[in-house]
C-alpha distance (Angstrom), angle and dihedral (degrees) to the residues before:
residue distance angle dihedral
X1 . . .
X2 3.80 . .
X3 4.15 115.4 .
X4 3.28 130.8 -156.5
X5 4.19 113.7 -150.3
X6 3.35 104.8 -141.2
X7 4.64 132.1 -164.5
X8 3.69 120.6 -139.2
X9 3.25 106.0 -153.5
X10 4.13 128.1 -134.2
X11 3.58 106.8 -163.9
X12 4.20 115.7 -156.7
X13 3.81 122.2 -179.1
X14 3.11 124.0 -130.3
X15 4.01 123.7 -75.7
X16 3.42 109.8 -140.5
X17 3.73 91.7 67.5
X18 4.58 90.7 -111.7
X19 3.63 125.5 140.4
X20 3.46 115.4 -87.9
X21 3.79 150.4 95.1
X22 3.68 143.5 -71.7
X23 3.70 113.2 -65.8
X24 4.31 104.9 -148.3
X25 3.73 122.5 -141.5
X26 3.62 126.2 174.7
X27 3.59 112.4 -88.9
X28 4.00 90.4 174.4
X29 3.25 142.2 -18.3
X30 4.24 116.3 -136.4
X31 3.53 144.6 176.0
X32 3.65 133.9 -118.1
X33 3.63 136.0 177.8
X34 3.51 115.9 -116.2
X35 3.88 116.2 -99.9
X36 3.89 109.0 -111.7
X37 4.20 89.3 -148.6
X38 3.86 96.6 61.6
X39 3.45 124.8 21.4
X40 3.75 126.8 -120.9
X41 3.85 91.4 11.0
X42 4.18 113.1 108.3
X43 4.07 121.3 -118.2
X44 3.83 113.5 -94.2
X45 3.75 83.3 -97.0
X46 4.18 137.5 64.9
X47 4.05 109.3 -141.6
X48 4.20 80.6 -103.5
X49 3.74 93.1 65.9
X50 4.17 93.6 -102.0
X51 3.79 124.6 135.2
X52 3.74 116.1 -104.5
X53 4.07 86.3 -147.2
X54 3.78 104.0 112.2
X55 3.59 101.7 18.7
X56 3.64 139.0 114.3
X57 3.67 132.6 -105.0
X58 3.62 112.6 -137.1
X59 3.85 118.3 -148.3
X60 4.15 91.7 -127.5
X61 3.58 136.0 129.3
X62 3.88 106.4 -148.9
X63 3.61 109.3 -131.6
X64 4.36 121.5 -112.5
X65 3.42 122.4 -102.1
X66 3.92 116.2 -16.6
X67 3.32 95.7 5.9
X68 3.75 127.5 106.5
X69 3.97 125.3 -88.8
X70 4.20 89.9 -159.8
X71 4.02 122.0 69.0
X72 3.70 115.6 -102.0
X73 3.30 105.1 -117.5
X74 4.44 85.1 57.3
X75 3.37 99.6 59.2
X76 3.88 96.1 114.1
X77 3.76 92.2 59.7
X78 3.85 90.3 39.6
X79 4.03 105.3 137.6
X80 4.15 101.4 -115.3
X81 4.02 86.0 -157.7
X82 3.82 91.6 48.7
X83 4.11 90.4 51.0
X84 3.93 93.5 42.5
X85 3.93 85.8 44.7
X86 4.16 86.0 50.9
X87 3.88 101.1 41.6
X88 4.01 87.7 50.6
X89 4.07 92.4 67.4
């Protein structure tokens, strides 16, 4: 089953107080199978139950068996539900 590893997004402002706009930072990093209507777009759901609307698509190729579905350099914001959810099928 194709995945598609998806950002969500924790915007911050700015702190010294300046015009400007919303700096994002990962606030997770999720899984979602990909939607069999349109290809390369995610269903309306992550494997933790979390709407895909408002996320980011990441530009990674999870790895095959045993290997990880988020990017290295993630891992701390890696979605623990998302990775049970994953190892279970």
């Amino acid at each position: 089953m194709p995945i598609i590893v998806l950002v969500e997004p924790r915007k911050e402002m700015s702190t010294d107080f300046g015009a400007g706009k919303a700096v994002s930072f990962p606030k997770a990093v999720h899984a979602a199978p990909a939607d069999s209507d349109v290809a390369g777009d995610p269903a309306e759901l992550t494997f933790c139950g979390k709407p895909t609307a408002g996320m980011e698509p990441l530009p990674h190729m999870p790895k095959g068996p045993g290997g990880s579905w988020y990017p290295g350099g993630l891992s701390q914001y890696r979605c623990r539900d998302c990775d049970r959810a994953l190892h279970s099928l």
